[in-house]
N, C-alpha and C positions, 0 to 999 in steps of 0.2 A: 314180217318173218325175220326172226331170227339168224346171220347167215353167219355161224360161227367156224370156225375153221384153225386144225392145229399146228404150231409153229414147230419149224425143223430148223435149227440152226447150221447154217455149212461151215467148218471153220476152210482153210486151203486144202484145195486136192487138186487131184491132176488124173485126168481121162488120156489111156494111152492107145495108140494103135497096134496092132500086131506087128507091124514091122518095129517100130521102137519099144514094143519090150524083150522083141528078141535081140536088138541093139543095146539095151540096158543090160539085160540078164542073160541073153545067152541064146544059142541057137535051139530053136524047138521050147523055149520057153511060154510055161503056162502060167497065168496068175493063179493064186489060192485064196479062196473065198475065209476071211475072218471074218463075216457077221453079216447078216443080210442087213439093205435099208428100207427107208421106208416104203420106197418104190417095186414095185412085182421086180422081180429078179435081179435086181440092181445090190453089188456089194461093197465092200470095205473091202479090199484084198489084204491079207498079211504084207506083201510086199510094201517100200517105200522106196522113192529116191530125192537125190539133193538136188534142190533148184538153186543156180548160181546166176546170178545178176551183176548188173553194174557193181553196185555197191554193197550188197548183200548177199548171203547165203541162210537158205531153210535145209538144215543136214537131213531132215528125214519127213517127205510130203507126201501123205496116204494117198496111194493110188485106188481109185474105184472101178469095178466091173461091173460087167463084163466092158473088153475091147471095143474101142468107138472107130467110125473110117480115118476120124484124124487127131491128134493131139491137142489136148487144151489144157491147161490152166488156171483155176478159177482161184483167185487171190482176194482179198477185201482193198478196202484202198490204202489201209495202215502198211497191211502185207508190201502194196507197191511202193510205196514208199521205202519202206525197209530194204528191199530189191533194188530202187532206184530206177524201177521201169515205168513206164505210164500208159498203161492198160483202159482200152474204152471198157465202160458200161453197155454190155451187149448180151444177150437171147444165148444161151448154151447153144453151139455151133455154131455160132456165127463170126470165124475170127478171122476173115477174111480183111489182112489190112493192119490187125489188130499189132501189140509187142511181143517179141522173141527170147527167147532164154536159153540158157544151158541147162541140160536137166543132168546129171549124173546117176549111173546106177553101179553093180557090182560087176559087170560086164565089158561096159563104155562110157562114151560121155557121147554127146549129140546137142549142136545146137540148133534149137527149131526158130525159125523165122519171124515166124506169128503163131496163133495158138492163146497168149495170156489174155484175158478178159475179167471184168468184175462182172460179177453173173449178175442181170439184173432181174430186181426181187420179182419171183413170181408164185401161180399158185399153180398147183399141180389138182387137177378135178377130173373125177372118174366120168365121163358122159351121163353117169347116173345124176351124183350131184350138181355137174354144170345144169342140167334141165331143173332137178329140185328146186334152184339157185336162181333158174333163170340169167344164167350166164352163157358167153358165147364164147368160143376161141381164138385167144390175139385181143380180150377186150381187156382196155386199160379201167383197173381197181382202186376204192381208195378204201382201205385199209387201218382198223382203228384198233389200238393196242394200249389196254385200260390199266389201271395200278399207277406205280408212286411216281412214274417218269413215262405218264403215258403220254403218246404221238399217232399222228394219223400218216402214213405212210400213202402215197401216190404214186402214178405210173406204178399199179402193180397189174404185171402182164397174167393173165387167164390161159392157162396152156391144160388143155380138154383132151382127152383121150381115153377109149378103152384100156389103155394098157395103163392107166395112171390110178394113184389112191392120194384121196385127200391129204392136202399137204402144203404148206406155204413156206416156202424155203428163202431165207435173208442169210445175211453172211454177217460176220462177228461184229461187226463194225454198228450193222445195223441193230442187232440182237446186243449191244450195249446200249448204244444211245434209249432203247425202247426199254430198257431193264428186263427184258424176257429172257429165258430158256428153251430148249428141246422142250416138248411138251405141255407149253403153255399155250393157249391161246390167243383167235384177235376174232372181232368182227368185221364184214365185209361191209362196209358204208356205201350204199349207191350214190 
């Protein structure tokens, strides 16, 4: 079988909580939805703010909705670099431990603790397709990405759910080394 599957590139964003975007933006502050993604209800919000690091500044980092219970960060490893921070490879929400940053917005500034992580590559599978697929949840992928710089990508985590739509999300770092785009595909190598 065939296990084809379409590529989402992340480039940096940042997941905020209710309490720090009314600390960035203002009391009673709501995000606005600029575009929906690929995910059921999940969006781009028109808003942005600057993330300041050590060594670096990003003046303007798309924040995505809706509101999460805690702030994070998802960077590529160039990104951390650039920052001057050194951010584990970790599962969206899991930044327990993880590096800290100043975020700035129009409102305030705030430095979070922990929070930055490089998201590491996974696949997003509707219960429908994980069964099609014969895939389980939390199962590590190895992942083949064909054309003029093609590579086979490993440790790709399987994250299964109702509320998910096919989808394999790498960040820019990865979506160069592999020469892909938004929109391209890979296949799933057992």
């Amino acid at each position: 079988m065939h296990k084809e599957v379409p590529i989402g590139v992340s480039a940096r964003h940042i997941h905020l909580s209710d309490e720090h975007v009314e600390l960035l933006f203002g009391k009673g502050y709501t995000l606005t939805e600029m575009k929906p993604l690929s995910q059921p209800g999940q969006y781009a919000a028109n808003e942005t703010v600057a993330v300041v690091g050590p060594k670096g500044t990003f003046a303007k980092v798309r924040i995505l909705g809706p509101t999460r219970k805690r702030t994070q960060l998802e960077v590529s490893r160039t990104d951390a670099f650039a920052l001057g921070v050194n951010p584990p490879v970790r599962e969206s929400g899991d930044i327990a431990g993880s590096a800290g940053i100043t975020l700035q917005g129009p409102a305030g500034e705030i430095k979070i603790e922990e929070g930055v992580i490089v998201a590491a590559r996974h696949i997003h599978f509707h219960t429908s397709d994980a069964e099609r697929f014969g895939i389980g949840d939390k199962q590590s992928l190895r992942v083949r990405f064909s054309g003029e710089r093609g590579v086979v990508f490993e440790n790709v985590i399987a994250r299964v759910s109702e509320q998910y739509a096919l989808d394999m999300h790498i960040d820019t770092d990865e979506a160069n080394a592999a020469g892909v785009k938004n929109g391209d595909t890979a296949e799933i190598v057992d």
